[in-house]
Structures are given as structure tokens and as C-alpha cells.
VEXDREN-2710 file (C-alpha; in Angstrom, 1 decimal):
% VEXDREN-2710
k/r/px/py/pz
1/UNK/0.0/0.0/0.0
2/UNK/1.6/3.5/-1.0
3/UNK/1.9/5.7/2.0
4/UNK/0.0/8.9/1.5
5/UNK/2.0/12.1/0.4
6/UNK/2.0/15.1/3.3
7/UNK/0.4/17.9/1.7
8/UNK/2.8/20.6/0.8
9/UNK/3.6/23.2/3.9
10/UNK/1.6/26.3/3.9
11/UNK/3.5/29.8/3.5
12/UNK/2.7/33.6/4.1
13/UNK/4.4/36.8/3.2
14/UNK/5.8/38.7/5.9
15/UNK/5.6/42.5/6.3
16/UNK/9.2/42.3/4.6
17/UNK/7.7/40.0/1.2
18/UNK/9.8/37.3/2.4
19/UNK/7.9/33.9/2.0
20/UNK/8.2/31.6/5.4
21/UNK/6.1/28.5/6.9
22/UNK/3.1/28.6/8.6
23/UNK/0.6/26.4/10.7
24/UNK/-1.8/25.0/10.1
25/UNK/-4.6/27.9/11.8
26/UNK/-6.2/26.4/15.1
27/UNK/-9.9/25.5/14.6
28/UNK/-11.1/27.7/17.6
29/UNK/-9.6/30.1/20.4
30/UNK/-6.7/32.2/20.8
31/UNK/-3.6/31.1/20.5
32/UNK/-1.8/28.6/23.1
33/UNK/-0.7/31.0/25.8
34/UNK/-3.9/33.2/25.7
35/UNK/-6.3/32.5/27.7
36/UNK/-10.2/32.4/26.3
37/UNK/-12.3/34.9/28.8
38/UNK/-15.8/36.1/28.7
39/UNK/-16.8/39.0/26.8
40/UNK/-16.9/42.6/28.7
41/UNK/-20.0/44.3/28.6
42/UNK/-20.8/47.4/26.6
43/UNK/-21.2/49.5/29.9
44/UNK/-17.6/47.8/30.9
45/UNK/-16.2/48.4/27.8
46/UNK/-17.0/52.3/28.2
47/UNK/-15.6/52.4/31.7
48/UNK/-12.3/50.4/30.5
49/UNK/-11.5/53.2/28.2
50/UNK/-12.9/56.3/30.8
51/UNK/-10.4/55.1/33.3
52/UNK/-7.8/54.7/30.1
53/UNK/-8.2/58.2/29.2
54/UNK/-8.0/59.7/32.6
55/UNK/-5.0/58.5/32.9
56/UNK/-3.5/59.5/29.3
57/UNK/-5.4/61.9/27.6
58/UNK/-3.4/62.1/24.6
59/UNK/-1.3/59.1/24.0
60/UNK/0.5/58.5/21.0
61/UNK/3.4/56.0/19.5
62/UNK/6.5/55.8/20.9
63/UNK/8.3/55.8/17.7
64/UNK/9.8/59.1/17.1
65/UNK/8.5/61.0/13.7
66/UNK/8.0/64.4/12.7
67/UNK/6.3/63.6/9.5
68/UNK/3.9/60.6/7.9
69/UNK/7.2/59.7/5.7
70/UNK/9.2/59.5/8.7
71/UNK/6.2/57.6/10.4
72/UNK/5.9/55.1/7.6
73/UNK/9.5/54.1/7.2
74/UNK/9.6/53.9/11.2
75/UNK/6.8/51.5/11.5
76/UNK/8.0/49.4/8.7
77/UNK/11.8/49.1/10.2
78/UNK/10.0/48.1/13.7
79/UNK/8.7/45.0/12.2
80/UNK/10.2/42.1/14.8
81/UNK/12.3/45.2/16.1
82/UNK/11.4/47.1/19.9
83/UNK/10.5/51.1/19.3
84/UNK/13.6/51.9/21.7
85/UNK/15.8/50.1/18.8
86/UNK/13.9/52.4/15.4
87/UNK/14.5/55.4/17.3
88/UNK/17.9/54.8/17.6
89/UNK/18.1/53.8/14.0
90/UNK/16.5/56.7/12.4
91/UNK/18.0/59.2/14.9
92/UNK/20.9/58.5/13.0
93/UNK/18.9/58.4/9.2
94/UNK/16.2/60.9/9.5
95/UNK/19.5/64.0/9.9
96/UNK/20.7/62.9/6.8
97/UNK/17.8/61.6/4.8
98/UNK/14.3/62.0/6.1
99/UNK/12.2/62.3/2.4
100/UNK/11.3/59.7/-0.1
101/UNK/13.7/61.2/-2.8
102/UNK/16.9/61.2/-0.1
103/UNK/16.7/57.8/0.9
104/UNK/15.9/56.3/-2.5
105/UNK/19.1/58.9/-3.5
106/UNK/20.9/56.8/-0.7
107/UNK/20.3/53.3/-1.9
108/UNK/19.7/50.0/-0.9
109/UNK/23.7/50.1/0.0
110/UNK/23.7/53.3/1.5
111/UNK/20.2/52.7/3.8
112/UNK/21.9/49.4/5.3
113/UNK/24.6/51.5/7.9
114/UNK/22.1/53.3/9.4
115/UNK/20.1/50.5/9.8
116/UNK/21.9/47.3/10.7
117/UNK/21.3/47.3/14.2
118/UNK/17.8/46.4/13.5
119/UNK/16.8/42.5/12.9
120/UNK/16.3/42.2/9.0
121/UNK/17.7/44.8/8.0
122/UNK/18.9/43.2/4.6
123/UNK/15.4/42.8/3.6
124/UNK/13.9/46.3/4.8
125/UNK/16.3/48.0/4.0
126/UNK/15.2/46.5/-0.5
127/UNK/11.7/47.0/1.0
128/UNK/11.9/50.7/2.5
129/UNK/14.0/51.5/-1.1
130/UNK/11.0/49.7/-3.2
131/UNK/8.4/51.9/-1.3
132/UNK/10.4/55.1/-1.7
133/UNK/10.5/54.6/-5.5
134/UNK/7.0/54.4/-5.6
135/UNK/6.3/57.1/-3.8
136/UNK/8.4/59.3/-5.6
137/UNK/7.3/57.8/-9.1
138/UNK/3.0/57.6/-8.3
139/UNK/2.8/60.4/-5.3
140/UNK/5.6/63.1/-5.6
141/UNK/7.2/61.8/-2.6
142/UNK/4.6/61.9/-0.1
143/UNK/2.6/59.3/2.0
144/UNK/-0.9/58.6/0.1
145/UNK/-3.6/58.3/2.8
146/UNK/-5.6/55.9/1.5
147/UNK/-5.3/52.0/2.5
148/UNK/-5.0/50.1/-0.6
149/UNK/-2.1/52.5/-1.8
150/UNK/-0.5/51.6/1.4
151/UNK/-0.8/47.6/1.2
152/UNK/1.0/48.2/-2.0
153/UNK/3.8/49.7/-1.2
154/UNK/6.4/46.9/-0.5
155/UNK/7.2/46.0/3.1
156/UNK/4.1/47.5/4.2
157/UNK/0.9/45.1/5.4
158/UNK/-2.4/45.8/7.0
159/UNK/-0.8/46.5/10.5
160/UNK/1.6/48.7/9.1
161/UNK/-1.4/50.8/7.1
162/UNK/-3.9/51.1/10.1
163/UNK/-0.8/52.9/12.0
164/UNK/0.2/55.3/9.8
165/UNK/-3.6/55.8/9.0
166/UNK/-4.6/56.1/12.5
167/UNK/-1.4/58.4/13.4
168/UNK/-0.4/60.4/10.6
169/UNK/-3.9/60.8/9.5
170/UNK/-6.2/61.1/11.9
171/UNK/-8.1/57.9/10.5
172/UNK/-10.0/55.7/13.9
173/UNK/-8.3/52.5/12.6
174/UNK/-7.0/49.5/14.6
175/UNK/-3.6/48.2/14.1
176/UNK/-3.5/44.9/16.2
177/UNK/0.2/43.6/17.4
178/UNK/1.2/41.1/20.1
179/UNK/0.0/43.4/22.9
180/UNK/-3.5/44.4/21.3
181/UNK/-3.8/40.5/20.9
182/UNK/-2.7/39.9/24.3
183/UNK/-4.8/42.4/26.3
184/UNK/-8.1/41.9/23.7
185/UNK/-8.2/38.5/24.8
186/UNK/-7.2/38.0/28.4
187/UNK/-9.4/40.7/29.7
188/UNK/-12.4/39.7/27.8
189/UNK/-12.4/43.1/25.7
190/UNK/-12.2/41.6/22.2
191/UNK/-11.4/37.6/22.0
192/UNK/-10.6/36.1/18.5
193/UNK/-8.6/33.3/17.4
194/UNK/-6.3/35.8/14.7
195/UNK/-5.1/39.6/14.8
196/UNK/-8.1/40.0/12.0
197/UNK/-11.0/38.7/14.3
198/UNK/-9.5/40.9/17.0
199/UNK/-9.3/44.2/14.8
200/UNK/-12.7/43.4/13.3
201/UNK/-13.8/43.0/16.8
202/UNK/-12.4/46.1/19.1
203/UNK/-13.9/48.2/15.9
204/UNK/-17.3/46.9/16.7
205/UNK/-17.6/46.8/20.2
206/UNK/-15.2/50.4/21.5
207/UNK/-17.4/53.2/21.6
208/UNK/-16.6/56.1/18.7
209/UNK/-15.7/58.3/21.1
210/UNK/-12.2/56.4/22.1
211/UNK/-11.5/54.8/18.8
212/UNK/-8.9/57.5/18.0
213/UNK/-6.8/57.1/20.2
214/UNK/-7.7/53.3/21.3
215/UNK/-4.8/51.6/19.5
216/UNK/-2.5/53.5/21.8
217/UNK/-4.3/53.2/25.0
218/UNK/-4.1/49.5/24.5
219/UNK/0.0/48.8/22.8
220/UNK/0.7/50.7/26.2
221/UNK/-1.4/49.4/28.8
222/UNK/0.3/46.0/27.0
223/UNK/3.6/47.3/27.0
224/UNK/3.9/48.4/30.7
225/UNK/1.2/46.8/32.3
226/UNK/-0.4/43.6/30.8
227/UNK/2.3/41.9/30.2
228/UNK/3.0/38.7/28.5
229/UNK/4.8/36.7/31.3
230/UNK/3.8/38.5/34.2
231/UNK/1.1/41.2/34.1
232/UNK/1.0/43.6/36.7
233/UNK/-2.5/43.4/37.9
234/UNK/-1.9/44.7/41.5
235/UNK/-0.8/48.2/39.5
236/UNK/-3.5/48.0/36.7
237/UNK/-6.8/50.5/36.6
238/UNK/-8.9/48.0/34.6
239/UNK/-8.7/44.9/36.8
240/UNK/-12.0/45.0/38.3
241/UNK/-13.5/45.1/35.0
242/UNK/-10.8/42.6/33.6
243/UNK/-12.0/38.6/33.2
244/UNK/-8.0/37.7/33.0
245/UNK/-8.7/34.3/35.4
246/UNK/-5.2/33.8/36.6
247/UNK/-4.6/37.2/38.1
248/UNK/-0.9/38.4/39.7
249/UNK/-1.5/38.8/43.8
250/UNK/-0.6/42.1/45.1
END
């Protein structure tokens, strides 16, 4: 009897166009390592993001920027990269070359020094100089707001789009990373099994009032509070409301 062939591995695109493996998606639930909770309520849902705002009225990204072009080649360097790394990155680029038309003048070769301390940096450095060629070729130079010219631009996906849209323009989008995924589905706020089920979700159940600034509130309440090993519940304004099972004691 001939032994069945496996069926051929399943690959994805990253952020940086390079082709790797992927699983096989679970049927149901998060992700092993984040835990399934019950929903919050509407009226909780308002009070998670009072409390939220009262304690950062105006919060923004931690990547430094002065303008969308800046914005959009610092988000798409932070890919698998810390903030704290970027900015040390483009303190050093953005003096010498801070527009579409100096860093494509640079090239891929000349990019790479100001860059290398930054994981793949061989691969966004081709990506950020693709981008820049197409901005100064379609859009004089300048960072289109609009979503589908975004997702074009090489190196930049879906993430990468809602944050310049949401920061640069104003737009209430939801970019979901590690920590959006994280807090959405330990506390109960937005549980879904992929980073698309949890957008789709906090974008139908956050009031309109908070979506602007939402995606911050929640990249830093996981950053510094909510954290992935060991979340700091004792310190955290949101744990009464929070359905996060396995608590940390005071």
C-alpha cells in the first residue's frame, strides 16, 4: 500500500515580502498561551476606556516622527524590532535623509549603515527603497492616505497601514500587534482566534468616542502593564473590569 504524500507546507508573506512557513490555523480560540475569557460588557467596555483616558489623555506611539514619511519608514523598520531600537536607527537616518527622494538617493547600500542594528535589515532596508520609488514615481514623494495604496507599497501590510492611517492621519483604525492581541483577549475586551478577528472585533464593540486614540491606549497598557509573562495586575486600573482568570496577587 503507497503511504499517502503530506500535503505541501503552507506559506505567508511577511511585512518584509519574504515567504516563510506557517501552521496550520487552530480550529477555535486564541492562541496557546492566551487565555479564552468572557466578553466585557458594553457599559464595561465604556468604563475600561474612561479610566484609560483619565490616565493618558493624549497618547501616541513611541516611535519618534516628525512627519507621515518618517512615520511610515519607522513603522516598517519596527517589524520584529522594539521602538527603543527604530529610534535609535532613524535618529541617526532621518539627519541625513528624512524624504522619499533622499533615501531612495541613498540606496539600498547606502540605507543598510544606518540601519543594521535592527533585525532584518537586509530585507527592509530592499523593502523601504521599493516603497520610496513608488512614492516618488505615483505620489511626488509623499505618503498617500488611502489604505489600498499603502498595502501596495512593498514592506508594508495591514498593521503597518492602520498605524500610519490612524497616526499620521487622523483615521479611527485599529492596528493589532502582540499586545492588542494579548490584552483583547485576556481581559475579555475583544477575544478572537487571529489579529483580524480581534481588529474586526475592538472596531465593533469600542465606543466612537475612544477609537482615535484606542490603539495606543491599549499597545501601552500592553507594553507596561499587561504583560506577557507576568502582568501587573496589582498596578492596573482595569482589573475590576478585567475577566483575566489567573490574576498576579498584590
Amino acid at each position: 500500500m503507497k503511504a499517502k504524500a503530506k500535503a505541501p507546507a503552507r506559506t505567508k508573506k511577511t511585512e518584509t515580502g519574504q515567504a516563510q512557513e506557517t501552521k496550520k490555523p487552530r480550529a477555535s480560540g486564541p492562541p496557546a498561551g492566551v487565555p479564552r475569557s468572557k466578553r466585557m460588557t458594553g457599559e464595561q467596555v465604556r468604563e475600561m476606556f474612561t479610566r484609560l483616558r483619565e490616565l493618558n489623555p493624549h497618547p501616541t506611539t513611541e516611535l519618534e516622527y516628525s512627519t507621515p514619511f518618517e512615520l511610515l519608514v519607522a513603522v516598517t523598520l519596527s517589524a520584529q524590532a522594539t521602538d527603543v531600537g527604530v529610534n535609535k536607527a532613524t535618529r541617526r537616518l532621518f539627519p541625513v535623509a528624512n524624504t522619499a527622494q533622499a533615501i531612495l538617493a541613498l540606496g539600498e547600500e547606502g540605507l543598510k549603515p544606518y540601519i543594521s542594528t535592527i533585525g532584518l535589515y537586509n530585507a527592509k532596508a530592499r523593502n523601504v527603497i521599493a516603497a520610496c520609488a513608488i512614492l516618488v514615481e505615483k505620489y511626488g514623494g509623499q505618503v498617500p492616505a488611502d489604505r489600498a495604496a499603502l498595502e501596495a507599497l512593498p514592506g508594508v501590510g495591514r498593521k503597518t497601514a492602520n498605524v500610519v492611517l490612524n497616526t499620521a492621519f487622523g483615521e479611527p483604525t485599529m492596528a493589532v500587534d502582540t499586545h492588542i492581541f494579548r490584552v483583547s483577549n485576556r481581559t475579555g475586551l475583544a477575544p478572537g482566534k487571529d489579529v483580524r478577528a480581534v481588529e474586526d472585533g475592538l472596531l465593533k464593540v469600542i465606543p466612537a468616542e475612544f477609537l482615535q486614540d484606542a490603539h495606543h491606549w491599549l499597545i501601552l497598557h500592553g507594553r507596561y502593564v499587561c504583560k506577557a509573562r507576568k502582568p501587573d495586575c496589582p498596578q492596573c486600573v482595569i482589573r475590576d473590569l478585567c475577566h483575566y482568570k489567573d490574576k498576579t496577587p498584590a
